[in-house]
Each structure stands twice: as C-alpha cells, then as structure tokens.
C-alpha positions as CSV (number, residue, x, y, z in Angstrom):
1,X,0.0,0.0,0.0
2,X,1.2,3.7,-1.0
3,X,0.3,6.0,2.1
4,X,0.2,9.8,1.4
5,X,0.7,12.4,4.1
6,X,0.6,15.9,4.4
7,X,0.0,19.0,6.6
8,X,-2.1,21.5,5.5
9,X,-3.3,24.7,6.9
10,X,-1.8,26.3,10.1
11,X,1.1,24.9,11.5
12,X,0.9,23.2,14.9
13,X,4.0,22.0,17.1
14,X,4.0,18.2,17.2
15,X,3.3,18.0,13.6
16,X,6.6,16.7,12.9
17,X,6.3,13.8,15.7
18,X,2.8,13.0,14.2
19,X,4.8,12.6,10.7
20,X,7.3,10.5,11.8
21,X,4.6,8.6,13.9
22,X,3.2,8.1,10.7
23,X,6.2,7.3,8.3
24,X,8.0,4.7,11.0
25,X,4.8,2.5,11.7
26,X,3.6,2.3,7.9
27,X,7.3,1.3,7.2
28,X,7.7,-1.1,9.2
29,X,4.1,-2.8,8.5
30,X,6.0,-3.3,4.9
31,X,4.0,-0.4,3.1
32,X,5.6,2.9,1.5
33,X,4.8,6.8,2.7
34,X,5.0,9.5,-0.6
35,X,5.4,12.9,1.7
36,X,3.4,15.8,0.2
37,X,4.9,19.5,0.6
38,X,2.7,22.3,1.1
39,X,-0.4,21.0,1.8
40,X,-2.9,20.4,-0.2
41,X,-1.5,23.2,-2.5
42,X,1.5,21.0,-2.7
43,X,-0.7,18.1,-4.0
44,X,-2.3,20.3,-6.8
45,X,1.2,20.4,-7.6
46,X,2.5,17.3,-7.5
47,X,5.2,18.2,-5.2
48,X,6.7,15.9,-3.3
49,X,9.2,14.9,-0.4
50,X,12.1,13.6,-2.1
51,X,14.4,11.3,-0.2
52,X,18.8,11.1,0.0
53,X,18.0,8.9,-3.0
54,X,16.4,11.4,-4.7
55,X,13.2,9.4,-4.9
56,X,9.5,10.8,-4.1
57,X,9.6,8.4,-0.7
58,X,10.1,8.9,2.5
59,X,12.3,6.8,4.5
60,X,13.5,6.3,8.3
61,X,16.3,8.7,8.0
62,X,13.3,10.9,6.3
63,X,11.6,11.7,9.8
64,X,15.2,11.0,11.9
65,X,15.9,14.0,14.6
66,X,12.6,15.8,14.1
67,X,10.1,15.0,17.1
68,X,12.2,18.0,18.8
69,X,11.5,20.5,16.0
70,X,8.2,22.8,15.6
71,X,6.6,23.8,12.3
72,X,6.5,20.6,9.8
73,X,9.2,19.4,8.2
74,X,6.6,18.7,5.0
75,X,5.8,22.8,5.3
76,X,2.0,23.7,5.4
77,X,0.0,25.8,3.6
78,X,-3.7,27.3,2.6
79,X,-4.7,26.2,-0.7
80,X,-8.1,28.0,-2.2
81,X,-8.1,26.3,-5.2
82,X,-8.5,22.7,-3.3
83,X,-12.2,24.5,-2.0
84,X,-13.4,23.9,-6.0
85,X,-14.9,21.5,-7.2
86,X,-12.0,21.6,-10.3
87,X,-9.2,22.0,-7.6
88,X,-10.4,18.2,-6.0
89,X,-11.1,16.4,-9.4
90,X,-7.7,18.0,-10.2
91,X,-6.4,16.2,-6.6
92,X,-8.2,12.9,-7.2
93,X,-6.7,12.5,-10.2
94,X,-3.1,13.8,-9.0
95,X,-3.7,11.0,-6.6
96,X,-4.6,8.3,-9.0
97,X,-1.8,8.9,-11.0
98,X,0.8,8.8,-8.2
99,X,-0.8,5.2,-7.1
100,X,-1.6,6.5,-3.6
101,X,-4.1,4.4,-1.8
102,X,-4.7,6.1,1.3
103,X,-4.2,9.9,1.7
104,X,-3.2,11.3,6.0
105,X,-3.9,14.6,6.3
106,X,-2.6,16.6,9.1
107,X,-4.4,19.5,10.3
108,X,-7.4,21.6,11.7
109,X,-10.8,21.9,10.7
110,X,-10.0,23.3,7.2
111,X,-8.0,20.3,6.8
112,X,-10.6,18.1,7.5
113,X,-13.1,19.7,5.6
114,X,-10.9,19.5,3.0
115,X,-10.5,16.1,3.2
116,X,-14.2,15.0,3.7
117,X,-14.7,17.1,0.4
118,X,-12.3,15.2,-1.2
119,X,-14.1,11.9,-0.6
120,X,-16.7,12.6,-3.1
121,X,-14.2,12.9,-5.9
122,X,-11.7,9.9,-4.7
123,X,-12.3,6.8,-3.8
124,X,-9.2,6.1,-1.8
125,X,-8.7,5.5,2.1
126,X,-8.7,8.9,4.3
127,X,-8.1,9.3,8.2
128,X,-6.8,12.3,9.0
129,X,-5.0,13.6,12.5
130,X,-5.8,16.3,14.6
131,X,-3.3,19.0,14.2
132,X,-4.3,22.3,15.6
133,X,-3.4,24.5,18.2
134,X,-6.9,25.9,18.7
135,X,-7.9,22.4,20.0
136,X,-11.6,23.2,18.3
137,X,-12.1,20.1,17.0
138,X,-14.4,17.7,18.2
139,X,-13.6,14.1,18.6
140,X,-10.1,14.0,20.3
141,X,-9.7,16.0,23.9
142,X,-6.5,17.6,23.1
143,X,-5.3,18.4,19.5
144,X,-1.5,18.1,18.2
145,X,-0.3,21.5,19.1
146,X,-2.4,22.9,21.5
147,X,-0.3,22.1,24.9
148,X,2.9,23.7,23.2
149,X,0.7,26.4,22.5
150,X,-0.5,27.1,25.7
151,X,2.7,26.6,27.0
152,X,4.1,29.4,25.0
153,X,1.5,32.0,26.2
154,X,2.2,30.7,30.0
155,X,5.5,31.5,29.7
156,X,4.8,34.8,28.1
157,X,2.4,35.7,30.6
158,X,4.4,35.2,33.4
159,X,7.1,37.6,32.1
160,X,4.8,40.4,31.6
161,X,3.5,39.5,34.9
162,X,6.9,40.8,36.4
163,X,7.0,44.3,34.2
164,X,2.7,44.7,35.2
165,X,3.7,44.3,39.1
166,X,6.6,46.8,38.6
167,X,4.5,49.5,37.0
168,X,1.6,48.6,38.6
169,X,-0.7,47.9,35.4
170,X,-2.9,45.9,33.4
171,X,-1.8,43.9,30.8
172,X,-4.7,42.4,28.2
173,X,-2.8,39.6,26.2
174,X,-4.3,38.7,22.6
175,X,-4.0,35.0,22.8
176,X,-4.9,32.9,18.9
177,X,-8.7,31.3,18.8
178,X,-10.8,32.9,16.7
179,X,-13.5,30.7,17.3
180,X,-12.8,29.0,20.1
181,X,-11.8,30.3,23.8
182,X,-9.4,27.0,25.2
183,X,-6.0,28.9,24.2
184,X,-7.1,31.5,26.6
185,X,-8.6,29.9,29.6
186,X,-6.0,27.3,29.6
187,X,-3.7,30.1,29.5
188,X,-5.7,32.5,32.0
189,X,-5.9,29.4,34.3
190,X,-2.6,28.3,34.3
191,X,-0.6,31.4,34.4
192,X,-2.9,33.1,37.5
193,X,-4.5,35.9,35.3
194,X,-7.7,37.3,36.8
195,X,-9.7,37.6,33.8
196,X,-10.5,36.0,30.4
197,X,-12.4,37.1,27.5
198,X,-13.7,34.2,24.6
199,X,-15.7,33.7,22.3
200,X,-17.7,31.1,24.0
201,X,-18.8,33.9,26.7
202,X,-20.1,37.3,26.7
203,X,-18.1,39.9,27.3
204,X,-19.8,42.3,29.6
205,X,-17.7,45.6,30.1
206,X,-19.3,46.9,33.1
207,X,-19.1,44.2,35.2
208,X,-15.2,43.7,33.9
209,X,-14.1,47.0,35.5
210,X,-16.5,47.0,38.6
211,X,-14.4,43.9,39.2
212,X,-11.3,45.4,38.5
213,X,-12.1,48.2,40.8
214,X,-12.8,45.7,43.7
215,X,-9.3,44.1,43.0
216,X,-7.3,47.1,42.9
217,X,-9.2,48.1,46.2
218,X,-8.5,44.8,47.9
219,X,-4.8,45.8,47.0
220,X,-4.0,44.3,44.0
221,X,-1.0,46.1,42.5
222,X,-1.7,44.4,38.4
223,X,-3.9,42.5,36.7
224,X,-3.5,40.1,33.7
225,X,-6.4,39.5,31.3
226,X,-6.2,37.1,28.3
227,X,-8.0,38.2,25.6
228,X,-8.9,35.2,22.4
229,X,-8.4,37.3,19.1
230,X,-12.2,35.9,18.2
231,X,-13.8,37.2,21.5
232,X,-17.2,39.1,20.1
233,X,-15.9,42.6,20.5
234,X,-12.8,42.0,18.4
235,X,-9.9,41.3,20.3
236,X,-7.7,43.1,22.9
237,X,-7.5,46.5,21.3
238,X,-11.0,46.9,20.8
239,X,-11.7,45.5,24.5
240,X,-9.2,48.1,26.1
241,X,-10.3,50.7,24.4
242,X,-13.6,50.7,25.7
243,X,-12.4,49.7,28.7
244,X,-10.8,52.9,29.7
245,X,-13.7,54.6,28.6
246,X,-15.7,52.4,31.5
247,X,-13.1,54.1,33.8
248,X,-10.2,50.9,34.2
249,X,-8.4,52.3,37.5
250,X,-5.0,50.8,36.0
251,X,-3.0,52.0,33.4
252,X,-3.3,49.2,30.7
253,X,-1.1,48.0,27.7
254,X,-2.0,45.6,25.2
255,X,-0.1,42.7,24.0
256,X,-0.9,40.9,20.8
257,X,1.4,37.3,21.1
258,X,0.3,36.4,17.6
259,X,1.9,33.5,16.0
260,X,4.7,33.3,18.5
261,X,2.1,30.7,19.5
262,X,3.0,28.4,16.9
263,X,6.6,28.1,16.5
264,X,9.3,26.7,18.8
265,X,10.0,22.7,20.3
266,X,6.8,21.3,21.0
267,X,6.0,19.5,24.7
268,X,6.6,16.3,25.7
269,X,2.4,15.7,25.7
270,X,2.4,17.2,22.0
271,X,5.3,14.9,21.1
272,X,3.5,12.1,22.9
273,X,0.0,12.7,21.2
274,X,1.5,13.0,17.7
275,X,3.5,9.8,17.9
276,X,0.6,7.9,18.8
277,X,-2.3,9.4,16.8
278,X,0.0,8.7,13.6
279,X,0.3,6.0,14.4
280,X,-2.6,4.8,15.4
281,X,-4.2,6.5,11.9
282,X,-1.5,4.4,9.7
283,X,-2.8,1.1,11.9
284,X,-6.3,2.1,11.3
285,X,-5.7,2.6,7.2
286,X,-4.4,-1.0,7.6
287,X,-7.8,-2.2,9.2
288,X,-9.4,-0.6,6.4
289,X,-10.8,2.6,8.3
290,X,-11.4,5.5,6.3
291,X,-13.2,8.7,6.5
292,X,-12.8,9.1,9.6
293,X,-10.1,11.1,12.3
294,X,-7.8,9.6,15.0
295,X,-8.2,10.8,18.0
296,X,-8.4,10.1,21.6
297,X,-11.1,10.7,24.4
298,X,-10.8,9.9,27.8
299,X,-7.5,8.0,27.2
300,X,-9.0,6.2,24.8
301,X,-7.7,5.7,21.2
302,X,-10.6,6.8,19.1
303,X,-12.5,6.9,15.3
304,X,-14.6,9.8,14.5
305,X,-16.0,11.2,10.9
306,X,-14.6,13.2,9.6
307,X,-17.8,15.6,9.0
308,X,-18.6,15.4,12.6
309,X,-15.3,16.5,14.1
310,X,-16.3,20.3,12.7
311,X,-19.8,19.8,12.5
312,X,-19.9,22.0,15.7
313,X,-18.5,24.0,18.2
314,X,-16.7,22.9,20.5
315,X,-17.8,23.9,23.9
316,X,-14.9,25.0,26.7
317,X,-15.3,23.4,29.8
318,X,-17.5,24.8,32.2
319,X,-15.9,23.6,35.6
320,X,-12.8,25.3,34.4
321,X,-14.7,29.0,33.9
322,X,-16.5,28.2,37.2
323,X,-12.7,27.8,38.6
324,X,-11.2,30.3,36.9
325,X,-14.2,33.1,38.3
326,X,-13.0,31.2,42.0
327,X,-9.5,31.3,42.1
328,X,-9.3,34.9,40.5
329,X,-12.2,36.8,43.0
C-alpha cells in the first residue's frame, strides 16, 4: 500500500512527531509513505518529499531528529483552489496517478473539511489527524499542538507578569482562537491571570471594571487578562479601548502574542500525542478505516467522521470557567 501524508493549513508544534509517527509504523508494516509539501496546494502540484536517493519516498532517515523541531518538516500551507470542485477532481486525479491508496492529512478543521470534500471525488482510504493549536475540533480531547501552544502564552504571561507588578498595570494579552476560547482559559488558568475574555462567553464591560475596581481596592498592584483574538468585540484592542472609557483604575497595555504561538520545540504531551495518533491512523488505514479522524477521548484511542469533528463548536469546559471566576475573585 502507498500511504500519502501531508500538513495543511496552520502549522501546529508536534506536527513533525505525528509525521514520523506516521512514516516509521507504515514502514515497518511493509507499506511505503509518498510525503506531500505544502499541503494540499502541494498536491495540486504534484510536489513531493524527495528522499537522499532522490526518490518521491520517504524513509527512516526521512523523519530521523525531528520529534524535537516545531513547524513541519513537510511545510504547510492554505490552498483555495482545493475549495473547487475543479481543484479536487484535479487532486483525485493527481492521486490516481501517483498510485496513492490512502491519503493522511494533518491539520485543523479546514483540513478536515478539505479532506471530507475530497471523498466525493476519490475513492481512496482517508483518516486524518488532529493537528491544531486551537484544540476546536471535536472528537479528540486535546489536539497536536495545543499544549505547546498554551505553554508558550504561560510563559509569556508570566514575564509580563513581572513588568505589570513593577509598573503597577494591566496587561490584556491577545491569545490565537478565533472561534474557540481553550488557548485562553487554559492560558488564563494556568498562568494566574484574573480575567478571560472568549468567544464562547459574553463579554460584559461593566461588570469587567466593577471587578477590577474591587481588585485594585483589595490591594492588587496588576492585573492580567487574556483576551482570544475571536472574542465578540474584536480582540484586545477593541476591548481596552472601551475599557478605559468604563473608567479601568489601572494603566493598561496591550499585547498581541500572535503566531509566536506556533513556533518553537513542542511539549513532551504534544510529542506524545503526535507519535501515537499517527500511528494509530496508519494502523487504522491497515484495518481498512477510512473517513474518519484519530483521536483520543478519555484516554482512549478513538474513530470519528470526519464531517462530525467540525460539524460543531466545541464547547470550553465549564468547571474550568467556574474555577477560573473562584481562584481569580
């Protein structure tokens, strides 16, 4: 069997240990892995991962030192033209004529849209892995990506905590989620802040600086809030803006942490999850699975279809706002 597998859309640390995942247990079931660059742009392409041999295969040495490294060592990309219908007739065919029985993408929920379009046209095997750092996708707890992510924004978080104590301010950090909040309590949680605005609540100015006012009267010398760029008023700008018009009691400054989020050596649980979701997709291709995404719930190595892992939102946890509104009052 020929096993394709790509990354497509935003890049997502632990990509490169889901790849290797990938490549190593197809390998050694006997079967070969053809590498796509670039996404599904890459496939409209026909460009491919070309080996020391200069051959369109990948090998061990292929995916050798790379669970360590972020990004993806196949690249990523956004490819419009795959949203036609021309661009995936063009794909099914590209795929046909490449012999490639089974196609892996790698990705979020563009990726898998993508994917479950693609099914219409081609009648090969796809199961795709979730790789993400906005952890939006249903089906899997955790996505590829999404602890390294956090962890990033911690650590930023807890240096601006030391400059907002110094100067007695507040700091409102734009975290990445358009659409879905977990970036930003996870981060909100973890790193102490008091406040967090997402999508998945409503932002109620007001009551944000009555609050704030009760802090700084209790003695609080800063404040942190993390702001997800998707929250309804528009990110932290917006949000600061009109909260020094409510009459903030703090001096603010906005930081915007952007895709710093997605680069750098991804966590050990990133590295972890990626090893064994590849893995677990290649194993599934082999029982004749397809159409579906690996994931895992509950500890618990999972199927799901594709169409339903973005077929709606996926809520934040509710125990961890309730927690969050404890631990910061």
């Amino acid at each position: 069997m020929r096993i394709g597998v790509l990354c497509s859309g935003g890049d997502a640390p632990g990509m490169n240990a889901c790849v290797r995942g990938v490549v190593r247990s197809a390998l050694a079931a006997g079967h070969e892995v053809i590498g796509v660059l670039r996404g599904y742009t890459g496939l409209l392409n026909e460009s491919f991962y070309i080996n020391l041999e200069q051959k369109p295969l990948m090998t061990l040495r292929s995916v050798g030192n790379i669970v360590n490294l972020g990004g993806t060592i196949l690249h990523s990309s956004r490819c419009k033209e795959f949203a036609t219908e021309e661009g995936l007739k063009k794909a099914s065919g590209i795929l046909r004529k490449h012999k490639i029985d089974a196609l892996l993408p790698i990705g979020g929920n563009g990726t898998l849209r993508g994917a479950s379009e693609l099914a219409k046209y081609w009648s090969g095997q796809i199961v795709g892995c979730p790789g993400t750092i906005d952890n939006d996708l249903l089906g899997t707890d955790y996505t590829i990506g999404f602890a390294t992510a956090v962890h990033t924004a911690v650590e930023c978080v807890d240096k601006l905590r030391d400059t907002a104590q110094s100067h007695d301010r507040m700091f409102l950090v734009e975290v990445m989620g358009r659409h879905s909040g977990y970036i930003a309590l996870y981060t909100a949680l973890a790193a102490g802040a008091e406040i967090a605005c997402i999508p998945e609540v409503t932002v109620d100015i007001k009551e944000i600086v009555e609050n704030v006012q009760k802090l700084k009267a209790r003695g609080k010398q800063s404040i942190i809030l993390v702001v997800a760029e998707g929250d309804e008023l528009g990110g932290a700008e917006i949000l600061n803006k009109d909260m020094v018009e409510a009459g903030c009691p703090f001096p603010t400054r906005v930081v915007n942490l952007g895709h710093l989020q997605r680069g750098g050596s991804p966590a050990p649980a990133d590295r972890i999850l990626g090893a064994t979701l590849g893995e677990f997709a290649v194993r599934s291709i082999l029982a004749g699975k397809t159409h579906v995404m690996a994931g895992a719930i509950d500890k618990k190595l999972t199927l799901t279809p594709l169409e339903e892992t973005f077929s709606a939102h996926k809520p934040v946890p509710e125990e961890l706002l309730d927690l969050l509104q404890t631990l910061a009052s």
